[in-house]
DRENKE-420431 format. One record per residue (C-alpha): residue in three letters; x, y, z. Coordinates in steps of 0.25 Angstrom, whole numbers, padded with zeros to 4 digits. Example, Ala and Ser with C-alpha at 12.3 -4.5 7.8 and 13.67 -1.06 7.14 Angstrom:
REM DRENKE-420431
resn:px:py:pz
ALA:0049:-0018:0031
SER:0055:-0004:0029
***
This chain:
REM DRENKE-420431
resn:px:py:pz
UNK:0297:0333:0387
UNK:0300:0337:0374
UNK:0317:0336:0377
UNK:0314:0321:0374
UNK:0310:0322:0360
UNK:0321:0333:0356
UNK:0331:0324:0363
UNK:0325:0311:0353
UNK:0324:0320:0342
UNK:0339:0323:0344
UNK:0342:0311:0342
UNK:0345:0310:0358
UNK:0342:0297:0367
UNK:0333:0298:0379
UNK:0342:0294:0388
UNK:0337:0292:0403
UNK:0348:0302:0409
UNK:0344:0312:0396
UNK:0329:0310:0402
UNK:0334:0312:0417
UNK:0341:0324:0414
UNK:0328:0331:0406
UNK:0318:0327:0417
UNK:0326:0331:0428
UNK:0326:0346:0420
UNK:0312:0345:0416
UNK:0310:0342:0433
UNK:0317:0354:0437
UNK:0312:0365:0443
UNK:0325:0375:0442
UNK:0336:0376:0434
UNK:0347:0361:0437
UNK:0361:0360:0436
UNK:0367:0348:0428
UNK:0371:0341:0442
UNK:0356:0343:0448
UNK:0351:0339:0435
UNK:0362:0325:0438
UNK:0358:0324:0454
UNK:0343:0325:0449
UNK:0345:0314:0438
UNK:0353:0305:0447
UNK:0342:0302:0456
UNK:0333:0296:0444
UNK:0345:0289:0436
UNK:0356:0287:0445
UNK:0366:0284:0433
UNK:0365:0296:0427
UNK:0380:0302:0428
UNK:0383:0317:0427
UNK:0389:0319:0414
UNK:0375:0313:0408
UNK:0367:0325:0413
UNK:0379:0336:0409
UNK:0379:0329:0394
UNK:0363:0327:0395
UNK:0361:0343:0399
UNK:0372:0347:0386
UNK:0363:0337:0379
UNK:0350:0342:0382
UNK:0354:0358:0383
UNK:0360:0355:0367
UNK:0346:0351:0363
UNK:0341:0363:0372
UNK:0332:0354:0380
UNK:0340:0359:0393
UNK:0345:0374:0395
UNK:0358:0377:0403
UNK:0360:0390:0409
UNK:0368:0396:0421
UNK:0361:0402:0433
UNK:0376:0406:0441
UNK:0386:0398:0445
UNK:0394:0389:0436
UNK:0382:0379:0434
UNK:0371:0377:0423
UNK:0358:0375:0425
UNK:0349:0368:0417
UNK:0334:0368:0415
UNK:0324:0361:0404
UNK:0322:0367:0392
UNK:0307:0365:0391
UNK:0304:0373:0404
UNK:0307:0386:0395
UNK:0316:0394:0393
UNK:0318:0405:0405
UNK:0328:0415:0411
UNK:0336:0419:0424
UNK:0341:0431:0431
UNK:0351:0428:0441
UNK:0356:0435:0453
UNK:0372:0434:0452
UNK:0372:0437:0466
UNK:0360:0429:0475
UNK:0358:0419:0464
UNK:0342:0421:0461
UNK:0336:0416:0448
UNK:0326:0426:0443
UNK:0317:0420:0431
UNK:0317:0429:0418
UNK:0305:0431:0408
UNK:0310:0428:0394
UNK:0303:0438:0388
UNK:0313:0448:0394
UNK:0324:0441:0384
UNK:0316:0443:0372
UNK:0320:0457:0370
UNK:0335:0453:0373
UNK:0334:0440:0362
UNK:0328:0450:0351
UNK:0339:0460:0354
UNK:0349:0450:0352
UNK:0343:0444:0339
UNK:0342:0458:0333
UNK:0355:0466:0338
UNK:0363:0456:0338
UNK:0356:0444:0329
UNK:0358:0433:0340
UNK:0347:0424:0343
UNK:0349:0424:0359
UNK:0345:0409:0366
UNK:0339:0412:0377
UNK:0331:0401:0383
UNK:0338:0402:0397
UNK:0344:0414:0400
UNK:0352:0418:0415
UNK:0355:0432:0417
UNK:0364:0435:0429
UNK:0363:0447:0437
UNK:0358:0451:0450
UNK:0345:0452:0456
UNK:0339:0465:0463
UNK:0340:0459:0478
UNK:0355:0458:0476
UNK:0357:0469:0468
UNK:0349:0479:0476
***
């Protein structure tokens, strides 16, 4: 994983919880919150406390090595920045999780450098709405 050369080159310490922490979101499958991310780490390094994994995900999302986003509700989700960046749909009411093509955004990201001469970040993007079944 390349996360452990930009943390060195940062001048930051490989320390085992900082390792735990990237495994564990390099290992997921789906978007973890922070305490999944500690109950995960926990089982292999039983020390680990929680305010290490909150300051490890600032740490990490800082060097852009994580990506935080909110799916609904009043938690973040993380997810590894090396699996990509991608984008959601979410129905307000029932909760699903549609995956988005990035191409669609293109269009929106040159709009906004042009019009309005803001270069957009949009490595992760959740847009809230609600899907046709619960709309219908």
């Amino acid at each position: 994983m390349g996360c452990f050369q930009t943390l060195k080159e940062q001048g930051y310490k490989l320390t085992p919880q900082r390792v735990m922490v990237l495994e564990t979101l390099h290992e997921a499958e789906e978007h973890v919150t922070a305490p999944e991310i500690y109950t995960r780490v926990r089982v292999k390094y039983p020390g680990i406390n929680k305010s290490t994994v909150y300051r490890t995900l600032e740490l990490l999302k800082g060097l852009d090595l994580v990506a935080e986003t909110k799916l609904g509700g009043d938690r973040f989700y993380y997810h590894h920045a090396e699996k990509g960046h991608h984008h959601h749909l979410i129905c307000q009411k029932c909760g699903q999780i549609i995956d988005l093509d990035e191409t669609l955004l293109f269009p929106l990201k040159d709009t906004l450098r042009q019009k309005y001469n803001f270069e957009a970040n949009l490595r992760h993007l959740a847009i809230f709405g609600h899907c046709l079944h619960c709309k219908g």
